[in-house]
C-alpha positions in Angstrom: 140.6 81.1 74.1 137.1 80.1 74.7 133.6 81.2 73.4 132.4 84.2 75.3 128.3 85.5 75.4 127.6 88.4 73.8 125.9 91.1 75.7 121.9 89.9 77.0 120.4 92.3 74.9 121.3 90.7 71.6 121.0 87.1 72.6 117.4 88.2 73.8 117.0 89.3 70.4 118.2 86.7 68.8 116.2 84.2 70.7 113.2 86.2 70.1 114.1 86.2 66.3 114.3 82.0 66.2 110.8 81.9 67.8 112.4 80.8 71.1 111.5 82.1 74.6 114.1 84.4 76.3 113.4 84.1 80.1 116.0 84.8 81.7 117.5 81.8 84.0 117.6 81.7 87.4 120.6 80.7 89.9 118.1 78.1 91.6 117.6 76.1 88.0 118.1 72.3 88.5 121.4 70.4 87.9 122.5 68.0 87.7 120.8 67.4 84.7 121.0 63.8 82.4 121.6 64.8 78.6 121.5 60.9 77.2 123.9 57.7 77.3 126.7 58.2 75.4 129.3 55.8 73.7 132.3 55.1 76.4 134.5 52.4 74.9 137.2 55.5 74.0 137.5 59.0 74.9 136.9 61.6 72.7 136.5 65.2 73.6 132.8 66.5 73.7 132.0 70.2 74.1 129.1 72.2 76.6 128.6 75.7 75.2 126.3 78.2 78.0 125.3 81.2 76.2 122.2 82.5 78.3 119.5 81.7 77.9 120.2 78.4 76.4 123.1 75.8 76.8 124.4 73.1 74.4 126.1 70.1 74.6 128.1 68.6 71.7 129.0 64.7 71.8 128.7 61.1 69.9 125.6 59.2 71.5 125.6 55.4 72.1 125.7 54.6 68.8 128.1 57.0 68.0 126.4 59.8 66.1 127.1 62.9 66.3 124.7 65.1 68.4 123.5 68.6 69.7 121.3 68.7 73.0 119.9 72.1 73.8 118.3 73.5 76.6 117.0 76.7 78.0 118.3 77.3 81.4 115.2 77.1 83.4 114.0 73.9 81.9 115.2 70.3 82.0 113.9 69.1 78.9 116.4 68.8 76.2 116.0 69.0 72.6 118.6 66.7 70.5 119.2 67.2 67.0 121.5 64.5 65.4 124.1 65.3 62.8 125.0 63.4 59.7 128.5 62.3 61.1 129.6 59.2 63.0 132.8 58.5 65.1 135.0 55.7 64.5 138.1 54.9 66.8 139.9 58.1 66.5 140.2 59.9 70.5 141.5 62.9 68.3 138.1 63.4 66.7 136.2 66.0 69.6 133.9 68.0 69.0 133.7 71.7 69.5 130.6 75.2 69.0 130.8 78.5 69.3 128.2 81.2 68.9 129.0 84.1 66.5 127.8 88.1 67.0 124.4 87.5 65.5 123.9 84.4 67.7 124.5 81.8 64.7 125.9 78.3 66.3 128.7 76.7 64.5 129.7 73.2 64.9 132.9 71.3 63.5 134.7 68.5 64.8 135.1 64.2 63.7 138.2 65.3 61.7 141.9 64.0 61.7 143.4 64.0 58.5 139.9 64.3 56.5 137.5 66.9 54.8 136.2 69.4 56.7 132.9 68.6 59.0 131.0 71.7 59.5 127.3 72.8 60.6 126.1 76.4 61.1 122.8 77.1 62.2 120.1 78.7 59.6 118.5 80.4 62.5 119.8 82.0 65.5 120.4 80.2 68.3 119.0 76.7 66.9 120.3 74.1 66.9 117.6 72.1 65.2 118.2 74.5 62.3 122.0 73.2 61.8 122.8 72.9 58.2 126.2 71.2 56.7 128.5 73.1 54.7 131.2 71.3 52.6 133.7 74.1 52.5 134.7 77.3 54.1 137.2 79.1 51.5 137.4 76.1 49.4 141.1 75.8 49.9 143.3 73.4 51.8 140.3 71.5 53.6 140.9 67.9 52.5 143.1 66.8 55.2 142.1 68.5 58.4 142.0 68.2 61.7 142.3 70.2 65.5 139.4 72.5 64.6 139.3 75.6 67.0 137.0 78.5 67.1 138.1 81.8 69.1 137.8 85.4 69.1 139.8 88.5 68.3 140.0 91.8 70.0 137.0 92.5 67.8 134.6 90.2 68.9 135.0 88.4 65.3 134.8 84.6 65.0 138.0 83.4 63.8 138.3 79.5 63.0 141.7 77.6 63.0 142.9 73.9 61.9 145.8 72.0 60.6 146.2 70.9 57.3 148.2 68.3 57.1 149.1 65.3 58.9 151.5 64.5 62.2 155.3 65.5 60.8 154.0 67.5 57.9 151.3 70.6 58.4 150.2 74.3 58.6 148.3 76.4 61.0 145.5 77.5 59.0 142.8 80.7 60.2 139.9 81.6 58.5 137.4 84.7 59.4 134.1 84.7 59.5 132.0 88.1 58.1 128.2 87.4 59.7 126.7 89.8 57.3 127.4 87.7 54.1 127.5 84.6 56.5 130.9 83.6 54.6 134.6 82.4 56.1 137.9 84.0 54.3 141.4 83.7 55.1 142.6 85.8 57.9 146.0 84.8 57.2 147.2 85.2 53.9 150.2 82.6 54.4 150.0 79.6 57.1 150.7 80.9 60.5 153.1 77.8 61.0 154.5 75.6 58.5 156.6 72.9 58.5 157.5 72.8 55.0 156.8 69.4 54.5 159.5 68.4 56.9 157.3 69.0 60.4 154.8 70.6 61.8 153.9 72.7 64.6 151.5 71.2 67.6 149.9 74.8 68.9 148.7 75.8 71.8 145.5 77.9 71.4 146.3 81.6 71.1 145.4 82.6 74.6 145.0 86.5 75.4 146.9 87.9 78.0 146.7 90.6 81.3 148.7 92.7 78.5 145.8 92.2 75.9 148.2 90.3 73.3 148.0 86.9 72.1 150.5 84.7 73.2 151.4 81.1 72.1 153.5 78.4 72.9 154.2 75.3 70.6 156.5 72.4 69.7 157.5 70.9 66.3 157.3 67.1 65.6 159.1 65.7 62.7 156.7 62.1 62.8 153.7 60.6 63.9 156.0 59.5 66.5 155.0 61.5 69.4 159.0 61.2 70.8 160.5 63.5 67.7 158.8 66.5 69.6 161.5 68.7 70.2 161.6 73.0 70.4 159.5 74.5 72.3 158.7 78.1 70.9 156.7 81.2 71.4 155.1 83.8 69.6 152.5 86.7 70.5 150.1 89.2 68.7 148.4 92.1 69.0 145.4 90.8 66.0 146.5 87.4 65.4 147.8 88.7 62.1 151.0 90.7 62.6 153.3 88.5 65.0 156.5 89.1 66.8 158.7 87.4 69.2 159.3 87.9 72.4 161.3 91.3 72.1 158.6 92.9 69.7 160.6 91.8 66.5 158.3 90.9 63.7 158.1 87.3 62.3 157.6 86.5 58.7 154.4 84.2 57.8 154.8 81.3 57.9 156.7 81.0 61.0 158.8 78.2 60.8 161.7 75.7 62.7 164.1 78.4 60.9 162.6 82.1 61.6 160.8 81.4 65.1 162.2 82.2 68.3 162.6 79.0 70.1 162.4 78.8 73.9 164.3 75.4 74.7 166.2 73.6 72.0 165.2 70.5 72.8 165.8 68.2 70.4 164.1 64.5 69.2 163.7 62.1 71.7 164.0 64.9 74.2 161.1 64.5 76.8 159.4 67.0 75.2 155.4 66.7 74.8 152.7 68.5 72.4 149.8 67.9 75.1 152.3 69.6 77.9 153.2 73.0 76.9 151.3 75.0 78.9 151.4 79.5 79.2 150.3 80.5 82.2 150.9 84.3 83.3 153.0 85.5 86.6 151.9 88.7 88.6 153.4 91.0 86.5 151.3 89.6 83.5 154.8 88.3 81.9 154.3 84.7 80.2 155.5 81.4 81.8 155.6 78.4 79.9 155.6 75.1 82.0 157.0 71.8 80.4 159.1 68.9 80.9 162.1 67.3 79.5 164.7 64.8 80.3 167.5 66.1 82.5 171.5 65.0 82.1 171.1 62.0 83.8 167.8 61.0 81.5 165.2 61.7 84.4 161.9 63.4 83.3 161.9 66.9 84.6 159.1 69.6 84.7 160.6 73.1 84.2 159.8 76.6 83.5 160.9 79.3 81.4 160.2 83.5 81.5 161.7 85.8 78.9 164.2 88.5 80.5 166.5 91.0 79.4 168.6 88.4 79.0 166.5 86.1 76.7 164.7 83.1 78.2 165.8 81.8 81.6 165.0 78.2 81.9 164.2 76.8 85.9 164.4 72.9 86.5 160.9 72.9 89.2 161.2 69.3 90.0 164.0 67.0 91.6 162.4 63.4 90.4 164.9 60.8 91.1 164.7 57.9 88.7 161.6 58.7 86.8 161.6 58.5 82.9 158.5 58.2 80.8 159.4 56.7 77.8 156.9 57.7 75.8 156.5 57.5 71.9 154.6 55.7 69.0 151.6 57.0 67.1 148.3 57.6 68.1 146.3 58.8 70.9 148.8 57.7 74.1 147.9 57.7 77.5 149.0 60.5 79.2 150.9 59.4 82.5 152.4 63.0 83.3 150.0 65.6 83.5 151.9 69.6 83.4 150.1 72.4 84.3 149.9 76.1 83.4 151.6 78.7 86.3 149.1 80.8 87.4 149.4 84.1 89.5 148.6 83.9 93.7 149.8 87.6 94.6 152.7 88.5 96.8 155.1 87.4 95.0 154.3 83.8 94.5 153.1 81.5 91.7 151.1 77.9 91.7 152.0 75.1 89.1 150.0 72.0 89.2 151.0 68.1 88.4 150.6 64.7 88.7 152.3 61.8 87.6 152.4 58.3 88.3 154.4 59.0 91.9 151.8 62.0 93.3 149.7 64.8 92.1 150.2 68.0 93.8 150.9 71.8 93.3 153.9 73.8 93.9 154.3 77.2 95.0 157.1 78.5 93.2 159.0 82.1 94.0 158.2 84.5 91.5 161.3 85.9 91.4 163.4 82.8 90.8 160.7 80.6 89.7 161.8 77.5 91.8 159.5 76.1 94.3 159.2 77.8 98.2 160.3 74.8 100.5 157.4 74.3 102.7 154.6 76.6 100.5 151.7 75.4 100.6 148.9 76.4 98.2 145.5 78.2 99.4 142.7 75.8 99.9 140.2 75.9 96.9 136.7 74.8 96.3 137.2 71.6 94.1 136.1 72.4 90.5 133.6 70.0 90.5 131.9 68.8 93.7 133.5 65.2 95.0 130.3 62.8 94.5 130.8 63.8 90.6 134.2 62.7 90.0 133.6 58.7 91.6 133.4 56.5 88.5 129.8 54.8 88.6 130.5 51.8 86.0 131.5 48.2 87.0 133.1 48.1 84.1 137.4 47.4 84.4 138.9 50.8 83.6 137.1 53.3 82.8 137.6 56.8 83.9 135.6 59.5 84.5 135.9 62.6 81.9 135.7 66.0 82.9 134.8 69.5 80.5 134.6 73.1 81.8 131.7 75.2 80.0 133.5 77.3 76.7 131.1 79.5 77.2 129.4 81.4 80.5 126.3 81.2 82.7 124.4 83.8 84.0 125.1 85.6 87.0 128.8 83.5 87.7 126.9 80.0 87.7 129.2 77.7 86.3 128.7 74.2 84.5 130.6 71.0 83.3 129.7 68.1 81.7 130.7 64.3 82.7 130.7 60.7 81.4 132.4 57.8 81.4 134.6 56.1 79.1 137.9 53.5 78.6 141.6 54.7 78.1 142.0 55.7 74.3 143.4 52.7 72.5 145.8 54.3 70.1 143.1 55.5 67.5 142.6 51.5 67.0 139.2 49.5 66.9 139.0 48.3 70.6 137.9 44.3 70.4 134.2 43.5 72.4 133.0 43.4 74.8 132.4 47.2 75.2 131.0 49.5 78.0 127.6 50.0 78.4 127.2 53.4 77.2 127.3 56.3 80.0 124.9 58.7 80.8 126.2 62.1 80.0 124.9 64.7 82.6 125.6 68.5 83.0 127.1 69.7 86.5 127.3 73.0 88.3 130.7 74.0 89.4 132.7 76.2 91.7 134.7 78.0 89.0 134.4 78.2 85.3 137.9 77.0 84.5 140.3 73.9 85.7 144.0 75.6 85.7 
């Protein structure tokens, strides 16, 4: 779930309230567009928010600080407003926005395991007018980390972290009511918990063709990212009141115990956090795409759809001899990439991957869910145009990064951001020399979304 715009006639407002002008952009207005060089010895996620008529980028400049650049859409002059927080070596540490129903930004990110970092702005949509807050409820924000903002059904700005650390946390959401301009618990109890023995590694509740909520997750019982093991699901009408599957109700917290799990796949499993992925099929019914080790100790990519029966589990690849061996703490670099099914009419489904062998996409039958021998997919426009994705720096390995716009442009323009950076170095201080910082520039693109 990603930041939408609310309707032009209240940003207008809005913008008009701040003091700011409230043209409105046109399709013609000039990208690419530099923002400033940014620091690229590690990755780390940034975050480029379009909520018409201004767009904002969120990242750590070259000397690592944390920073807003705003724009309106028909200029190229940027206005950067630094924040009092600095990155250290931690790839977990992104950074993400979102703009609330009155058109107040809010900013939160640099957290793993720490006290909350959070700016909202005193004006509407301002980013020079971003003021810190220390707490949110008060409660439970010493040790957090994976900050996300979404929406419910209502339009209201929900926010939701982990407290906790790796092998021992809770799914925490807050609300937030924009006429006192004040967060509260939407949950009254965790939505996961791992009582101290685990915890769950979410994916973002994402809303379906059926208007629900659905999400996928896995527990880890370590920092060691190889004791991943049971993939489950949940879905809700209000991200409050949540069920399985089936429609029966689950108790909050959900836990190992009381949640319906997809694929008991235990530690050591080949089962990943950062590849889970719920995609939808035709009929709007969830598919969860994953992989695991098969019998003979090969990483497999399968996926799994809920019928009458319960959930049927499809092996999608036949890789002969390939294991990942993956484990250890830290951010790892991710050799097998998963991801989420995603509907092509007539019967038929896509699946993307890549790994280190090939990249591709399958076209699986929707009726069985294994791949069509001999399917190819439909030609698409590459998300973002080819002279964009060709690393610039001399540098030995870095890597260009790629992020989709959380928010929307105006009349189906679409936007990314890109830079340039190293592999992540498992959350350790990288020894010099370093990377000349990259320049961080904002992109049009063909669609609003990677799959």
């Amino acid at each position: 779930m990603t930041p939408k715009c609310i309707l032009w006639a209240v940003v207008a407002g809005a913008a008009a309230a701040s003091g700011l002008a409230a043209e409105r952009p046109r399709p013609s207005d000039p990208v690419p567009l530099d923002v400033e060089p940014v620091w690229s010895a590690h990755p780390v996620g940034f975050c480029l928010l379009t909520h018409p008529p201004f767009q904002f980028v969120a990242y750590y400049d070259a000397e690592r600080r944390m920073s807003i650049a705003q724009r309106q859409l028909v200029s190229t002059n940027w206005s950067i407003t630094r924040l009092p927080s600095r990155l250290g070596w931690d790839s977990h540490n992104y950074i993400t926005m979102a703009v609330d129903r009155e058109g107040v930004l809010h900013v939160s990110g640099n957290m793993h395991g720490v006290p909350l970092v959070y700016f909202r702005s005193e004006q509407p949509l301002n980013a020079a007018s971003l003021r810190q807050f220390s707490a949110m409820t008060g409660e439970r924000e010493r040790r957090m980390t994976y900050p996300v903002f979404l929406r419910d059904r209502d339009g209201r700005l929900i926010f939701r972290y982990r407290d906790g650390g790796s092998g021992n946390g809770d799914d925490l959401y807050n609300v937030y009511d924009e006429k006192t301009r004040s967060w509260r618990r939407l949950l009254a109890q965790p939505l996961t918990s791992g009582r101290g023995r685990m915890n769950a590694y979410c994916s973002v509740p994402r809303q379906g063709p059926d208007g629900r909520f659905h999400m996928v997750w896995v527990w880890r019982d370590t920092p060691d990212c190889a004791s991943n093991h049971d993939l489950s699901y949940a879905r809700s009408d209000d991200l409050v009141r949540w069920t399985d599957s089936a429609g029966g109700p689950l108790a909050l917290p959900i836990t190992v115990e009381t949640g319906e799990i997809i694929d008991r796949v235990p530690p050591g499993g080949g089962l990943l956090n950062v590849n889970r992925e719920l995609g939808f099929d035709n009929a709007g019914r969830p598919v969860v795409s994953y992989h695991k080790y098969d019998a003979q100790g090969d990483l497999q990519v399968y996926a799994a759809r809920r019928d009458t029966q319960g959930w049927n589990i499809v092996q999608v690849s036949e890789w002969k001899g390939y294991r990942w061996d993956f484990g250890g703490g830290g951010t790892i670099v991710v050799e097998v990439k998963v991801g989420a099914v995603r509907p092509l009419g007539e019967g038929r489904l896509a699946l993307s991957y890549s790994y280190l062998r090939g990249s591709g996409v399958w076209i699986l039958d929707e009726s069985t869910l294994r791949p069509i021998p001999g399917a190819t997919a439909p030609r698409e426009e590459p998300l973002v145009p080819p002279g964009f994705t060709k690393v610039e720096s001399s540098f030995p390995g870095m890597k260009k990064q790629i992020r989709t716009d959380t928010g929307q442009g105006p009349a189906g323009t679409h936007f990314a951001i890109t830079w340039e950076t190293l592999e992540s170095n498992r959350d350790r201080p990288r020894s010099p020399p370093w990377p000349e910082p990259s320049m961080l520039r904002v992109i049009r693109t063909a669609k609003a979304q990677s799959e």
